[in-house]
C-alpha positions in Angstrom: -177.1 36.8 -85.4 -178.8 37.7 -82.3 -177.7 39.5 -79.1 -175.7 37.1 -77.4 -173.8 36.7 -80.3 -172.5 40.3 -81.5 -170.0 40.5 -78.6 -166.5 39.3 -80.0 -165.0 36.6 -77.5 -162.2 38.0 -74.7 -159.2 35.9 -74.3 -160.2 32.9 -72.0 -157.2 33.6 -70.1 -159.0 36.5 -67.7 -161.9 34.1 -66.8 -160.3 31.5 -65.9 -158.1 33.5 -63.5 -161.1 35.6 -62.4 -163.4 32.1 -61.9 -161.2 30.8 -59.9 -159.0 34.0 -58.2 -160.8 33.1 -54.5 -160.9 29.3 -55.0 -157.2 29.3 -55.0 -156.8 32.5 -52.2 -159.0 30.4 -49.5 -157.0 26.6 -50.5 -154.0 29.0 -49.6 -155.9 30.4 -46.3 -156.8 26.2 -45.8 -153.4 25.2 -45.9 -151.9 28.0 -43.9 -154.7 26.9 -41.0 -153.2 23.0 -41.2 -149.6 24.6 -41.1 -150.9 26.7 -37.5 -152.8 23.7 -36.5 -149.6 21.5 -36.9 -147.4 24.2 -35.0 -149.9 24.1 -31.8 -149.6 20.5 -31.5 -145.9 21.2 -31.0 -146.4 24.2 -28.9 -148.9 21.3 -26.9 -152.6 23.1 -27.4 -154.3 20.1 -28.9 -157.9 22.4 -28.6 -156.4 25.2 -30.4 -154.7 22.7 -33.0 -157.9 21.2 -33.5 -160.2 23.4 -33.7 -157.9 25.0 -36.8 -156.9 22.3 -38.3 -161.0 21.4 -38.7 -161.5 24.7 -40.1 -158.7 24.5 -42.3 -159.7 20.8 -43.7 -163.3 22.1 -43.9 -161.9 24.9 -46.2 -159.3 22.7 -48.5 -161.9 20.4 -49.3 -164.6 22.7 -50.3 -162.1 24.9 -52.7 -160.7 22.3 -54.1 -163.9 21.0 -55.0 -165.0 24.0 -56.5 -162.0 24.4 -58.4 -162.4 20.8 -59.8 -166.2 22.2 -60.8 -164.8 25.1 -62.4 -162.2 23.2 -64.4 -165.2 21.1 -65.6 -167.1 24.2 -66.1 -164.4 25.7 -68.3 -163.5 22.6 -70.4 -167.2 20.6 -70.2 -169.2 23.9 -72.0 -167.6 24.7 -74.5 -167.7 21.0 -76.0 -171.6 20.9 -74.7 -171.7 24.0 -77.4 -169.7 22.4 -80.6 -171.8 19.4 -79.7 -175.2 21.2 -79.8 -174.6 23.8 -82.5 -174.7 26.5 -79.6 -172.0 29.5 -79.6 -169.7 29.6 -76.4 -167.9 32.6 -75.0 -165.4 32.4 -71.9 -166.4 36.0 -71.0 -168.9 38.7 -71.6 -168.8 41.3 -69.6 -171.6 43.4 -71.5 -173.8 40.7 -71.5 -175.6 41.0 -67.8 -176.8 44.7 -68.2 -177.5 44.2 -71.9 -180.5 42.1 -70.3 -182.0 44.9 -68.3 -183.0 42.5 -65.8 -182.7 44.8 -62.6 -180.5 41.8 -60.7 -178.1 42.8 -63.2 -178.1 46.8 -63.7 -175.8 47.3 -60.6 -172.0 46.6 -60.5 -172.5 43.0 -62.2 -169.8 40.9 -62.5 -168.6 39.9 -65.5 -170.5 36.6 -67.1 -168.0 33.9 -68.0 -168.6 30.0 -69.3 -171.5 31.5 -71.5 -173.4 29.6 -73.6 -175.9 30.8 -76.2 -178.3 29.2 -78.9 -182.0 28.4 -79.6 -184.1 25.7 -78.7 -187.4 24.7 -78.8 -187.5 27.8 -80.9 -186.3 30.4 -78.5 -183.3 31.7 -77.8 -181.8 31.5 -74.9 -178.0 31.9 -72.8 -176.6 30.6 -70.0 -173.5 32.1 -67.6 -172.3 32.0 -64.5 -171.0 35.1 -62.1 -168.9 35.1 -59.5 -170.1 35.6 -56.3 -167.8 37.8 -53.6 -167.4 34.5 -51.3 -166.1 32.7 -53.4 -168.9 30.8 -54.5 -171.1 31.2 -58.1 -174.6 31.6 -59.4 -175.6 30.2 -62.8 -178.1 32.1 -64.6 -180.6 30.5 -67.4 -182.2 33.0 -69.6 -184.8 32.3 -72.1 -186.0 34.9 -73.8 -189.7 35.4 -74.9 -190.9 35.5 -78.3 -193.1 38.6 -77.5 -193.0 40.3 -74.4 -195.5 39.4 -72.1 -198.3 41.6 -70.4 -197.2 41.1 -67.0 -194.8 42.4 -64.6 -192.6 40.1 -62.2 -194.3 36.5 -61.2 -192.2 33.6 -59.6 -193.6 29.7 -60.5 -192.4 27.2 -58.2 -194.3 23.7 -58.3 -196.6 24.4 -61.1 -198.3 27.2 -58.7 -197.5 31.1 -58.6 -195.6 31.6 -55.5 -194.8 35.6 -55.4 -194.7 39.0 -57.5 -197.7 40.3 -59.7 -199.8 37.6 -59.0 -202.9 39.6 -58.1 -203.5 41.1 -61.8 -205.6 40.3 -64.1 -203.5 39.7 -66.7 -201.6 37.2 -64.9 -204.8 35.7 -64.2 -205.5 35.5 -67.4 -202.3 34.0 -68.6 -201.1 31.8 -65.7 -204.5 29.3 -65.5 -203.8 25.5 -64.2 -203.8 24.4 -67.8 -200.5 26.4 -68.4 -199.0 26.2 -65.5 -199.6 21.9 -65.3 -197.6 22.2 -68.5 -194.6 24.9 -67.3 -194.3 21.6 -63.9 -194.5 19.0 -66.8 -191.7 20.8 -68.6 -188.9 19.9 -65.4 -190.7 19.0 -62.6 -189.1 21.0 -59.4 -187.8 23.6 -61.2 -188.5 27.3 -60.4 -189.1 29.8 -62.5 -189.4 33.8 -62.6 -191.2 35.2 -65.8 -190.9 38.9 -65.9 -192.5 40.6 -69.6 -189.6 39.5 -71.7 -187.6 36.7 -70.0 -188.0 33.1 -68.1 -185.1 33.2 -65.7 -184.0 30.3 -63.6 -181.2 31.4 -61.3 -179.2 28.4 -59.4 -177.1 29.3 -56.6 -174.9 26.7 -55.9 -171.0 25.4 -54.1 -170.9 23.2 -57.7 -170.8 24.1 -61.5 -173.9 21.8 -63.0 -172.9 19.3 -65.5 -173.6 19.2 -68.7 -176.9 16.8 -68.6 -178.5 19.4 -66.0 -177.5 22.5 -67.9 -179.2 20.4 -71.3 -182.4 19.9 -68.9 -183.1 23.3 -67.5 -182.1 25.1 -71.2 -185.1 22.5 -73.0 -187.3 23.7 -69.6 -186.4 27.1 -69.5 -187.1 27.4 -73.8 -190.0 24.9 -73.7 -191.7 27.3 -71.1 -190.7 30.4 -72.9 -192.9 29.1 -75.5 -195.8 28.0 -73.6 -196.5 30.9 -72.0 -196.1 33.0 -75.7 -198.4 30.3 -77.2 -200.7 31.4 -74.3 -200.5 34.8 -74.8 -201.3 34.9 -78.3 -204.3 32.3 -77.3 -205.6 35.4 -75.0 -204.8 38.5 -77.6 -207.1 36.1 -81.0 -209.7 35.7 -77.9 -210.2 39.3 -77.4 
């Protein structure tokens, strides 16, 4: 049983509320903009009645598309997980922190829709947060077979695009043999390696489906066990 696994499952019924609390405050603040909007035009201000009833279309078609994501999200995962052989949990709330990843140390929300497992021979977990606006971050997590000798680097198009990137060790690891593999792995996908963990955070209006969560989590894994293969290639060299 690893990590991800010790923490007994919370009733889905506070996730589901939680995941989609603003979705369902902002449709309200949509619909209460078409109700002003129609008002006006009695009243006979067609700008003001236009210009509200735009935002308040704007707004009833967004959240209601996020609440059809996070319906999907909710009902799609945990059959992605029975399918696979993964575990599911509809809430965590120990489970950012118990990372240590510094994004997560401060005031993190609870995870929710979280999916854990192993692939490619590494274990890995998947969640999503709740953002304040109303909007959600996914969060792929792959976690290294042995911690690496390097601090915070970002990957982005099979090239190192920011944090310790002027260290030797990361020299050392990171050469254009390994990172041509980590782009072969999913091609446009961006990655931040820090000594223990290959994160890929997506910020997005929409839930991915279950096809893209199955792509980045063989990425994300594959990766993980590149760069470990890599650094046990460097520690038998010296």
């Amino acid at each position: 049983m690893n990590e991800w696994t010790r923490y007994g499952a919370n009733s889905p019924i506070p996730a589901r509320l939680r995941s989609r609390r603003r979705p369902v405050i902002w449709l309200f603040v949509g619909v209460m903009l078409m109700v002003g909007a129609i008002r006006l035009i009695g009243e006979h201000k067609p700008g003001a009645a236009g210009v509200l009833g735009f935002a308040g279309g704007v707004t009833i078609l967004v959240q209601t598309g996020k609440l059809i994501s996070r319906t999907r999200t909710l009902r799609g995962r945990p059959r992605l997980a029975a399918r696979r052989g993964w575990t599911y949990r509809a809430e965590d709330a120990a489970l950012p922190a118990s990372t240590r990843l510094e994004q997560f140390l401060r005031d993190a929300p609870p995870a929710f829709a979280v999916v854990s497992g192993t692939e490619n021979g590494v274990e890995f977990v998947v969640f999503d947060q709740t953002r304040d606006i109303g909007g959600h971050d996914t969060f792929y997590l792959a976690r290294l077979p042995r911690p690496l000798p390097v601090g915070r680097v970002s990957i982005a198009g099979g090239q190192l695009i920011g944090g310790d990137i002027g260290t030797p060790e990361v020299a050392a690891l990171f050469t254009h043999e390994v990172l041509r593999r980590v782009e072969e792995a999913l091609p446009g996908c961006g990655y931040v390696v820090t000594g223990e963990w290959v994160n890929t955070p997506v910020t997005a209006l929409l839930s991915p489906r279950p096809r893209e969560i199955e792509q980045r989590i063989d990425a994300m894994t594959l990766v993980a066990a590149i760069l470990s293969d890599a650094a046990d290639e460097l520690t038998s060299a010296g």
